[in-house]
C-alpha positions as CSV (number, residue, x, y, z in Angstrom):
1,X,21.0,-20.1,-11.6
2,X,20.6,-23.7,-11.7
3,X,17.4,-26.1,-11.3
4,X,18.6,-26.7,-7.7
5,X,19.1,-22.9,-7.2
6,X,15.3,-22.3,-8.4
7,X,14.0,-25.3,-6.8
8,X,14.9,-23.9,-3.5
9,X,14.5,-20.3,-4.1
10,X,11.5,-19.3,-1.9
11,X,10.9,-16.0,-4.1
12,X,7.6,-17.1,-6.2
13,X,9.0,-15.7,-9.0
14,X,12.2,-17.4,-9.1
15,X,10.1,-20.7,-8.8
16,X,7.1,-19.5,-11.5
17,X,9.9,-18.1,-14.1
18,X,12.5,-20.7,-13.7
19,X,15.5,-17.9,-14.1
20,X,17.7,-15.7,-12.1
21,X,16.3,-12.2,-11.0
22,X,18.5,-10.9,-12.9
23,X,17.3,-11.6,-15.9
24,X,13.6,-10.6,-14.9
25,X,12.2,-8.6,-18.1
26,X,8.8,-6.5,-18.7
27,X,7.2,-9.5,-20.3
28,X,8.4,-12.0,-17.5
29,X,6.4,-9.6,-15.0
30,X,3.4,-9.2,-17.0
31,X,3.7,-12.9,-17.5
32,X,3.7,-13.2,-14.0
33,X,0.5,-10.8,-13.4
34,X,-1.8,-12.9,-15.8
35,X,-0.9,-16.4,-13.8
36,X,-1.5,-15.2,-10.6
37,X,-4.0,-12.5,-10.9
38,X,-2.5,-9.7,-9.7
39,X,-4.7,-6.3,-9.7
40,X,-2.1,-4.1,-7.7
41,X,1.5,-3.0,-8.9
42,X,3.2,-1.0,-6.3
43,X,6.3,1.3,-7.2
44,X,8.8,1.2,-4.0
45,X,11.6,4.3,-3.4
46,X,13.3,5.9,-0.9
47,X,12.9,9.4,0.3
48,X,15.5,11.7,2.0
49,X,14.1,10.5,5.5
50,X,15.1,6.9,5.0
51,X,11.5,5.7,4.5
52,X,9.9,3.3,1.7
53,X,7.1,5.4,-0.4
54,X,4.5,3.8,-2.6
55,X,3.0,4.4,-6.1
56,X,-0.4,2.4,-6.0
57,X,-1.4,1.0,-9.9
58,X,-4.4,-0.7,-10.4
59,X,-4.3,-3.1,-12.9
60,X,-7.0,-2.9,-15.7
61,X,-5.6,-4.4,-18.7
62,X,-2.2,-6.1,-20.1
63,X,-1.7,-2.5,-21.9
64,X,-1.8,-0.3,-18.8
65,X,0.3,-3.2,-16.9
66,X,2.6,-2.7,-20.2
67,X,2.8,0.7,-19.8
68,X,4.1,1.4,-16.6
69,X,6.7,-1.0,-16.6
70,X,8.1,-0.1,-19.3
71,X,7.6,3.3,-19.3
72,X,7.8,4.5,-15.4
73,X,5.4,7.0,-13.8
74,X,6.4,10.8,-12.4
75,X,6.6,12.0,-9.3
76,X,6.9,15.3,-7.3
77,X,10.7,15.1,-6.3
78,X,10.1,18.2,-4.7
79,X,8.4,16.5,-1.4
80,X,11.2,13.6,-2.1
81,X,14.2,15.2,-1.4
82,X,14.7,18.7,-0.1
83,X,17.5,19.4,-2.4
84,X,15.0,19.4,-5.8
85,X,13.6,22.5,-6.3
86,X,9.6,23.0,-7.0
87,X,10.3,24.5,-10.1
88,X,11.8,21.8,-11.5
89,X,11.0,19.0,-9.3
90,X,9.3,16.5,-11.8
91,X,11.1,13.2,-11.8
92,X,10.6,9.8,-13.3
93,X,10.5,6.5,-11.0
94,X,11.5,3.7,-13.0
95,X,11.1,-0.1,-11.9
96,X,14.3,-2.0,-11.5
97,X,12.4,-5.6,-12.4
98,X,14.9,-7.8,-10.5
99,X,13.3,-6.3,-6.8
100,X,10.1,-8.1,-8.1
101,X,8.2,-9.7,-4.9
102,X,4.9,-10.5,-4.0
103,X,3.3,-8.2,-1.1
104,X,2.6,-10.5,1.8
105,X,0.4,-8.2,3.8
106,X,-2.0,-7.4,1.1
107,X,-5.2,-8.8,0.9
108,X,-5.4,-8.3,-3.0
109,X,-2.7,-10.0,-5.1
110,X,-0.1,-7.6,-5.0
111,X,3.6,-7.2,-7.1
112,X,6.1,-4.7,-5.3
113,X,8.9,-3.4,-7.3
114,X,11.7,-1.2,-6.6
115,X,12.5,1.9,-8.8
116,X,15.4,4.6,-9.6
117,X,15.1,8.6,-10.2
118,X,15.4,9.9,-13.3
119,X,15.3,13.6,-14.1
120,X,13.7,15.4,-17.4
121,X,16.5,14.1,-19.6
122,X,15.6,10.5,-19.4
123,X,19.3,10.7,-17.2
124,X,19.9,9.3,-13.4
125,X,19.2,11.9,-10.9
126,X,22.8,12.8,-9.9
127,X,21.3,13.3,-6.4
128,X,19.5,9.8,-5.8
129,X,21.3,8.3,-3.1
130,X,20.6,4.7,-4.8
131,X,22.5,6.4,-8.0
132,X,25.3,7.7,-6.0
133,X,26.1,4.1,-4.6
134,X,25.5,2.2,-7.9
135,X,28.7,5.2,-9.6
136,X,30.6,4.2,-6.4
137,X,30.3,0.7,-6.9
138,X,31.0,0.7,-10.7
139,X,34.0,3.1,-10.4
140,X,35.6,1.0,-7.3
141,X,35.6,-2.1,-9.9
142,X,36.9,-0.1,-12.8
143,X,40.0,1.4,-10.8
144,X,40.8,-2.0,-9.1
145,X,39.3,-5.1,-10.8
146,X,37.7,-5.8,-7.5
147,X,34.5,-6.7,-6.5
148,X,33.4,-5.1,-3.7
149,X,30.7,-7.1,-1.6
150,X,29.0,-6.1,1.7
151,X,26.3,-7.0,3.9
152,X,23.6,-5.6,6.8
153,X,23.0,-5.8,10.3
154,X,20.2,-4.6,11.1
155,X,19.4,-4.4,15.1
156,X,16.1,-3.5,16.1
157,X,13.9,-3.1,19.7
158,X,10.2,-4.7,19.6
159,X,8.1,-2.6,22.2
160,X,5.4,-4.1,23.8
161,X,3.2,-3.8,26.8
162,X,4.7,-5.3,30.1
163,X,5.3,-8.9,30.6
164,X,5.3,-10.5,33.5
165,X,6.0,-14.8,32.5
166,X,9.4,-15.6,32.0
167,X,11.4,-12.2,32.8
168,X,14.2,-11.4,30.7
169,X,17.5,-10.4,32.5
170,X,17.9,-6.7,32.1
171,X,20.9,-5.9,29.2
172,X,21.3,-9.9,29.3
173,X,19.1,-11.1,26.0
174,X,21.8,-12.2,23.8
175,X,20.2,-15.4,21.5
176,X,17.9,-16.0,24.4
177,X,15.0,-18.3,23.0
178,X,11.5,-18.6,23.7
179,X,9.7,-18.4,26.1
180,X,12.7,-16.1,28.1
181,X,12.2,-14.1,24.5
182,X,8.8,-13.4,23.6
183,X,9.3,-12.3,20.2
184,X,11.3,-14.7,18.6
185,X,8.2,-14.9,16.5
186,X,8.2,-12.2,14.7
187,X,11.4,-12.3,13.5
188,X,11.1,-16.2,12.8
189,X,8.3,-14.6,10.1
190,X,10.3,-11.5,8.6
191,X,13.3,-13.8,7.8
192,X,10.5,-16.4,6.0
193,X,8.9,-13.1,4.4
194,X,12.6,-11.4,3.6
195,X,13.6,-15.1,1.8
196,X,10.6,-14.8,-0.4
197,X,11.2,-11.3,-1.1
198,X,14.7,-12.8,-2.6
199,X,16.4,-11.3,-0.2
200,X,19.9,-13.3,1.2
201,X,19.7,-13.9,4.8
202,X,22.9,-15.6,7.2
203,X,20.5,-15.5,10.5
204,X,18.6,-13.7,13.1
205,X,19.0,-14.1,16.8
206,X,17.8,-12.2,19.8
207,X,20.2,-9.3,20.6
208,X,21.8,-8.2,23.9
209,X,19.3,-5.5,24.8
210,X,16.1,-6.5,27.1
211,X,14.7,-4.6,30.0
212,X,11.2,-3.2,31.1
213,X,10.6,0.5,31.9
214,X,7.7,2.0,33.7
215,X,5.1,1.1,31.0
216,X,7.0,-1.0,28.3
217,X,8.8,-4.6,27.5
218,X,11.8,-4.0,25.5
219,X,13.5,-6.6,23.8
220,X,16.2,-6.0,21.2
221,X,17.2,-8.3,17.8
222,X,18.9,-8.4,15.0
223,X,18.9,-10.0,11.4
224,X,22.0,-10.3,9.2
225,X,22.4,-11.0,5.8
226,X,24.9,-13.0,3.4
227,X,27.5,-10.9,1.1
228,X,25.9,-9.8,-2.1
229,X,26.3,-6.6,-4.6
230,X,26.2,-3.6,-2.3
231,X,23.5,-1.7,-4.1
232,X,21.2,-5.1,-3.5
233,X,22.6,-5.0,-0.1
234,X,21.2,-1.7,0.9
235,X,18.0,-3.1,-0.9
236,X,17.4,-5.7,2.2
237,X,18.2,-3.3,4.5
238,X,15.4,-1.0,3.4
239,X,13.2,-4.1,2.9
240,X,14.2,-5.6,6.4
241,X,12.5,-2.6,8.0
242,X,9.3,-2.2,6.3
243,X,8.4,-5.7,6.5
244,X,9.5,-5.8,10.6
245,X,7.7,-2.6,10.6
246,X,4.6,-4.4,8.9
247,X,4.9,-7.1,11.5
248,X,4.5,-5.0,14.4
249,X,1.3,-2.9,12.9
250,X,0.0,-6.9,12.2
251,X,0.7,-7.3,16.0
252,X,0.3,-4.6,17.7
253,X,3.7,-3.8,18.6
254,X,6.1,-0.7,17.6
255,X,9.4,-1.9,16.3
256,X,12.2,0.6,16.0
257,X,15.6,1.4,14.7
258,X,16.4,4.4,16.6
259,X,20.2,4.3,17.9
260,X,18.3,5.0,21.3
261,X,15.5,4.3,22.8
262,X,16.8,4.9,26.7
263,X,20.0,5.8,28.0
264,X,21.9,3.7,30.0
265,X,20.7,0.6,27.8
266,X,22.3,-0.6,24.7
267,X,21.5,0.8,21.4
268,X,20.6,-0.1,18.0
269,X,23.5,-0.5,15.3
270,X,23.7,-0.9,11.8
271,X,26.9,-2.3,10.9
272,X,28.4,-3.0,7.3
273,X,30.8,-6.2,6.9
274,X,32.6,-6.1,3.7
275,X,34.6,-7.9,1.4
276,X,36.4,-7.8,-2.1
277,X,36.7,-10.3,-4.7
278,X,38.8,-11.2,-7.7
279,X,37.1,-13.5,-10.1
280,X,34.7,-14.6,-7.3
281,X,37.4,-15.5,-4.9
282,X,37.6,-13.9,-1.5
283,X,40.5,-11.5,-1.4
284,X,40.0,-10.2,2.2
285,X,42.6,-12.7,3.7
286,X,45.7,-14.1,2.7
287,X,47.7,-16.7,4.4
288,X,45.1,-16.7,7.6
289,X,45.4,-13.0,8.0
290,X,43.6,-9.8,6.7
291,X,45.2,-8.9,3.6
292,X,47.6,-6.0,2.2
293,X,44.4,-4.8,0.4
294,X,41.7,-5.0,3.0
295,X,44.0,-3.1,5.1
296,X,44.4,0.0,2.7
297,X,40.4,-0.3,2.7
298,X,40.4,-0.3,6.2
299,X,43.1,2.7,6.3
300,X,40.7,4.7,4.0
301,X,37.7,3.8,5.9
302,X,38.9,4.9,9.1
303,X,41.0,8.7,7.3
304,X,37.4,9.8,6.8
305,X,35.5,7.6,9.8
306,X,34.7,10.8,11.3
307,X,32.7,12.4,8.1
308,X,30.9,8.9,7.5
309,X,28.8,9.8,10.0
310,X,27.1,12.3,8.0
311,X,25.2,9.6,7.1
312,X,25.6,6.8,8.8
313,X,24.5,8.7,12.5
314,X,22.1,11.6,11.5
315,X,20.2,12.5,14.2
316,X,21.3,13.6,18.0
317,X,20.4,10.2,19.6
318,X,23.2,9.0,17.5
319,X,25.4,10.2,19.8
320,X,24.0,9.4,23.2
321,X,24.8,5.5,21.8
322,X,28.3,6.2,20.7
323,X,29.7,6.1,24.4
324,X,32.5,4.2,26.0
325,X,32.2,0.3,27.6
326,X,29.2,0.0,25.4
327,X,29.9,-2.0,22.9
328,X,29.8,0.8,20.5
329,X,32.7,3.1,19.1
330,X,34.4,5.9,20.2
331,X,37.8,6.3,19.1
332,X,39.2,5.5,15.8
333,X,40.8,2.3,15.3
334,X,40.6,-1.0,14.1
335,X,41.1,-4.6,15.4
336,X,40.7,-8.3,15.1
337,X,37.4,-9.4,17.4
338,X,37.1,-5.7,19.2
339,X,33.6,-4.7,19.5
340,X,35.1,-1.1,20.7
341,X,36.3,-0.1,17.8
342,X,35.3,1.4,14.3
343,X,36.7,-1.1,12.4
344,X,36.4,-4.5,13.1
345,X,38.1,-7.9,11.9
346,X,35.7,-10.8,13.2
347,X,36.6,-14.2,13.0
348,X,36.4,-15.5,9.3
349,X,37.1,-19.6,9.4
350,X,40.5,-19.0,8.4
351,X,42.3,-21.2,10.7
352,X,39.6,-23.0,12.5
353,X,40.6,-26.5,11.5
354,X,38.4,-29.9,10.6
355,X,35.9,-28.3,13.6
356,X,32.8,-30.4,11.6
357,X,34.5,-34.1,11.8
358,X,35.7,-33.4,15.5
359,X,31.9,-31.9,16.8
360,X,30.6,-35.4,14.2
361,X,33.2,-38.2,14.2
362,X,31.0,-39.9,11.7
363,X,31.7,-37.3,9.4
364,X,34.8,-39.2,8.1
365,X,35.2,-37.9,4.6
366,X,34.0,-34.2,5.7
367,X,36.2,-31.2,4.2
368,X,35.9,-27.7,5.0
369,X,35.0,-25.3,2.2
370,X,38.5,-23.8,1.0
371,X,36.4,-20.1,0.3
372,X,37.2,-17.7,2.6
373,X,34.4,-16.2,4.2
374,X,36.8,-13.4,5.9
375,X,34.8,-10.0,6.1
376,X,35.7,-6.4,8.1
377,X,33.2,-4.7,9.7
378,X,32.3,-1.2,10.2
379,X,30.5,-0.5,13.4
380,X,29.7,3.1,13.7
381,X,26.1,3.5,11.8
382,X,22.8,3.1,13.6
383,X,19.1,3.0,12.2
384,X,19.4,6.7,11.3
385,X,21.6,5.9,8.3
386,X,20.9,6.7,5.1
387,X,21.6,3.3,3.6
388,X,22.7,4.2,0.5
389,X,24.8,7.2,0.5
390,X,26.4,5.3,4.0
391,X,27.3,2.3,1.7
392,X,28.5,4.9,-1.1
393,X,30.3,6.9,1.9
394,X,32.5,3.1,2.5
395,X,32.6,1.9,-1.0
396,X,34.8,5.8,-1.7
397,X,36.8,5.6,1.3
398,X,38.2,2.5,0.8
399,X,39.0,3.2,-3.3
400,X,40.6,6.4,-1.3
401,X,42.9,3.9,0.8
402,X,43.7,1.5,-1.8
403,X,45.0,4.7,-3.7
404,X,47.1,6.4,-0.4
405,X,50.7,4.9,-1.0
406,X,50.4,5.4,3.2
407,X,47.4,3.4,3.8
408,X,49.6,0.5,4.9
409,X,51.2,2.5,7.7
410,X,48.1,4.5,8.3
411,X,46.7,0.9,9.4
412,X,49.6,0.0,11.4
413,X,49.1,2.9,13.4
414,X,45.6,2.6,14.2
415,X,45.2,-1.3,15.2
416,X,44.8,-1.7,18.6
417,X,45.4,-5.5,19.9
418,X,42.8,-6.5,22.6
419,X,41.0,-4.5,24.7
420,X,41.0,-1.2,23.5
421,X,40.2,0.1,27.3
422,X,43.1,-2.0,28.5
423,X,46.1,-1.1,30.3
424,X,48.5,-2.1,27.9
425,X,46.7,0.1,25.3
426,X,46.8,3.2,27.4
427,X,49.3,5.2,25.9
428,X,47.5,4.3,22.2
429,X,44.5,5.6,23.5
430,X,45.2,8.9,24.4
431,X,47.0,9.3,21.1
432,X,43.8,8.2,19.0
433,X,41.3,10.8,17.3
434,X,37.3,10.8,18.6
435,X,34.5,10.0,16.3
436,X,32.1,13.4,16.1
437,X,29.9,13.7,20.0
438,X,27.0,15.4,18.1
439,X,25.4,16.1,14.6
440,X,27.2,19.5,14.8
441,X,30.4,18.3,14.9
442,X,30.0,15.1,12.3
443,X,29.1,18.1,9.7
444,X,32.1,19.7,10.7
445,X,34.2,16.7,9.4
446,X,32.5,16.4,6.7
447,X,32.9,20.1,5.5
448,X,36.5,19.1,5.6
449,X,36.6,16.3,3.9
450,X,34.1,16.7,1.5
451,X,36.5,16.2,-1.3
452,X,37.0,12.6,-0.5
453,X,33.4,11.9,-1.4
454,X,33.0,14.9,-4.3
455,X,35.9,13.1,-6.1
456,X,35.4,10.9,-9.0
457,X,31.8,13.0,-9.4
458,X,30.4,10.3,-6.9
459,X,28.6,12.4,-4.2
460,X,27.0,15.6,-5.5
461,X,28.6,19.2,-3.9
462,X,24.6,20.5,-3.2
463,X,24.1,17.2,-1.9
464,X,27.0,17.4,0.5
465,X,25.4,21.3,1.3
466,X,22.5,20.0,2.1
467,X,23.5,17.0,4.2
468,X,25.8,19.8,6.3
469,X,23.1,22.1,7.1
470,X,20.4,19.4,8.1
471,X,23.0,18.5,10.1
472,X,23.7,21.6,11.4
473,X,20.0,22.6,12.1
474,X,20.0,20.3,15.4
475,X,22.0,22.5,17.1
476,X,23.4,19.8,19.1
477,X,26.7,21.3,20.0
478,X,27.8,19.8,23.3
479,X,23.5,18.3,24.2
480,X,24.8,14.8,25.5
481,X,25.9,17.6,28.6
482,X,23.5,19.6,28.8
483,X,21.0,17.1,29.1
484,X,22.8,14.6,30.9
485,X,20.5,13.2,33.9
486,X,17.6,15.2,33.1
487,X,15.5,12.2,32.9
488,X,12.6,14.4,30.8
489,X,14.1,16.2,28.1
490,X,16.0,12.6,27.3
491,X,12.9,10.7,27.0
492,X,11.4,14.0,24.9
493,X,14.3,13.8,22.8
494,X,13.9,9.9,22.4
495,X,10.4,9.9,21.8
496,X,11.3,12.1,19.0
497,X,13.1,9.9,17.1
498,X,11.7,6.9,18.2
499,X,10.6,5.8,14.6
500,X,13.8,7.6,12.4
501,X,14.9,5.8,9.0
């Protein structure tokens, strides 16, 4: 990181350190405390239900400070994760010092810090879902050379009390601005809060999904973030919610994630764009086109689409968004700018010309950056996802289809030019295979192709057990049926989930 880097870097202690998170040690942070006073250190993990959990310290002296940064704290994995058993649920949580940030909600200094599992042997808990991503990651790179990259998108609704100035156009808020979007706000101040955090944000815009029910405003947006090492990728993710989350307790709002909050309007995604490098150079295109490559990704990704969503869509309301005409997937394909289907190639500046120098004629000497920027997208996941084992879950699948000697045809096969809906793609419709219509039947395709993620030792067999019989436990079978137009039970089931992940 240069002086530039560090004199732009709105993370405090980028700016107070002069170095790279990445080379954050225990003495930097304690360091850090002294100058700015801090009297709270705050361990940060995830839990099986998707949510960020807090060990409070309170700082007394450099030694205690010391202490637990170097040295961890336990914890009763137990009522973590309900695969460790009480007998032998003691784990370690130890601080990974390059998530340093200061808290901006708390009224006393504050430094947060995210932290890893370890079990009684001083060893990585086989079954942390942060652990299973960062084997994942290291074992794509040592069987390819390649770099895998990936980012968030991270869709949310703010619900508020009714509004009557400046009415939104039901289902029509897609980057409408103030005063047309009345929280614009709020996610102006989580992408300033995020940036500080040293998180890596591309934008945030108001989303397509706006309407008013009996009681409630609704108003849908989403944030997106910049390529970056998948395991610091799911980091912003997670970090993204709890501070929007924070933001509407500061305002009185709720803000959720669900992949529902009414039928008939459009849900919340969480899609993954990803992207491989060699050497720090894009490999995802080649000669303006996706490459040989990304496609065998792609064909891997979409062999096992159907099991993904045993943790990328884990709770029934998953499945009341993943309906036709939508904007949301149903049948598994792939294609270039198709917001239908599971896998999709967005525009990536390949070919788009000197577009600067003919929108600025003054910009006479301008030159387009020669790095691609080319990423594919995976659109099935919602705010039920499990961030880390979903990342894991695409991270395997696509080592799986660089290794299939029929990944290339596999791909051929399922792109689908244009409109998937279309009449010209008629006949490839009805030959394609159906994501999962409930929890039930998404642990069904995982129980058959559990070996795809088991392989390698990546994703743990009790873990993949467990994951099936939460699943299971919904009894879903066949409920987007049974409840279809009974206007109660929907809204019960909704309600239910309102605030999942």
């Amino acid at each position: 990181m240069n002086s530039t880097e560090i004199s732009m870097n709105p993370n405090e202690l980028v700016q107070f350190l002069k170095k790279s998170p990445d080379d954050f040690t225990s003495s930097d942070l304690t360091i850090f405390c002294k100058e700015y006073g801090i009297q709270v250190v705050n361990f940060r993990y995830v839990a099986e239900d998707g949510r960020l959990k807090t060990l409070n310290f309170f700082i007394t002296s450099e030694e205690y400070l010391k202490t637990i940064l170097t040295h961890g704290e336990r914890v009763d994995g137990s009522s973590l994760f309900s695969f460790v058993e009480a007998g032998s649920s003691d784990l370690y949580v130890i601080p990974r010092f390059r998530t340093a940030f200061l808290n901006p909600f708390a009224e006393i200094p504050t430094l947060e810090i995210f932290c890893s599992f370890y079990n009684n042997e001083g060893k990585p808990l086989e079954s942390d879902p942060g652990y299973i991503l960062r084997k994942a990651d290291r074992l794509f790179t040592q069987e390819t050379g390649l770099t895998f990259k990936a980012l968030g998108e991270l869709e949310y609704y703010v619900i508020a009390p009714k509004e009557e100035s400046y009415p939104t156009i039901d289902q029509k808020g897609y980057h409408e601005c103030e005063p047309f979007s009345k929280y614009e706000f709020i996610r102006t101040e989580a992408l300033q809060l995020l940036a500080k955090a040293g998180c890596s944000i591309k934008y945030g815009h108001a989303e397509v999904g706006s309407f008013t029910s009996e009681n409630n405003y609704c108003e849908q947006h989403e944030i997106e973030f910049l390529p970056t090492q998948v395991e610091r990728a799911a980091e912003q993710i997670i970090l993204a919610k709890w501070i929007l989350r924070m933001l509407g307790y500061k305002y009185g709002v709720d803000i959720s994630f669900a992949p529902k909050i009414t039928v008939g309007k459009a849900g919340n995604g969480m899609h993954f764009h990803m992207l491989i490098e060699k050497n720090g150079v894009n490999q995802t295109s080649e000669n303006g086109k996706i490459s040989e490559v990304s496609r065998k990704m792609i064909a891997g990704i979409l062999n096992a689409a159907d099991a993904i969503t045993a943790f990328g869509n884990t709770i029934p309301t998953s499945y009341l968004r993943l309906v036709p005409h939508q904007e949301a997937p149903t049948n598994i394909c792939w294609g270039d700018r198709n917001r239908s289907v599971v896998v999709r190639v967005p525009l990536g500046w390949t070919a788009a010309g000197n577009m600067i120098s003919d929108a600025n004629p003054q910009e006479t000497d301008a030159v387009l950056n020669g790095a691609s920027k080319q990423t594919f997208e995976f659109r099935v996941p919602d705010g039920s996802a499990d961030i880390y084992l979903t990342m894991a879950a695409l991270v395997v699948t696509s080592l799986n289809g660089i290794k299939d000697q029929n990944a290339l045809q596999t791909a051929k096969e399922l792109y689908v030019d244009g409109n998937i809906f279309s009449q010209q793609n008629k006949a490839k419709l009805a030959n394609l295979k159906q994501l999962p219509l409930s929890c039930h039947e998404s642990a069904e395709a995982l129980e058959k192709k559990r070996m795809v993620f088991e392989a390698g030792h990546i994703f743990p067999k009790g873990l993949i057990d467990n994951h099936i019989k939460k699943l299971k436990s919904f009894n879903d079978k066949g409920l987007s049926e049974k409840i279809l137009g009974k206007t109660d039970e929907i809204k019960t089931l909704v309600e239910k989930f309102i605030h999942v992940g």
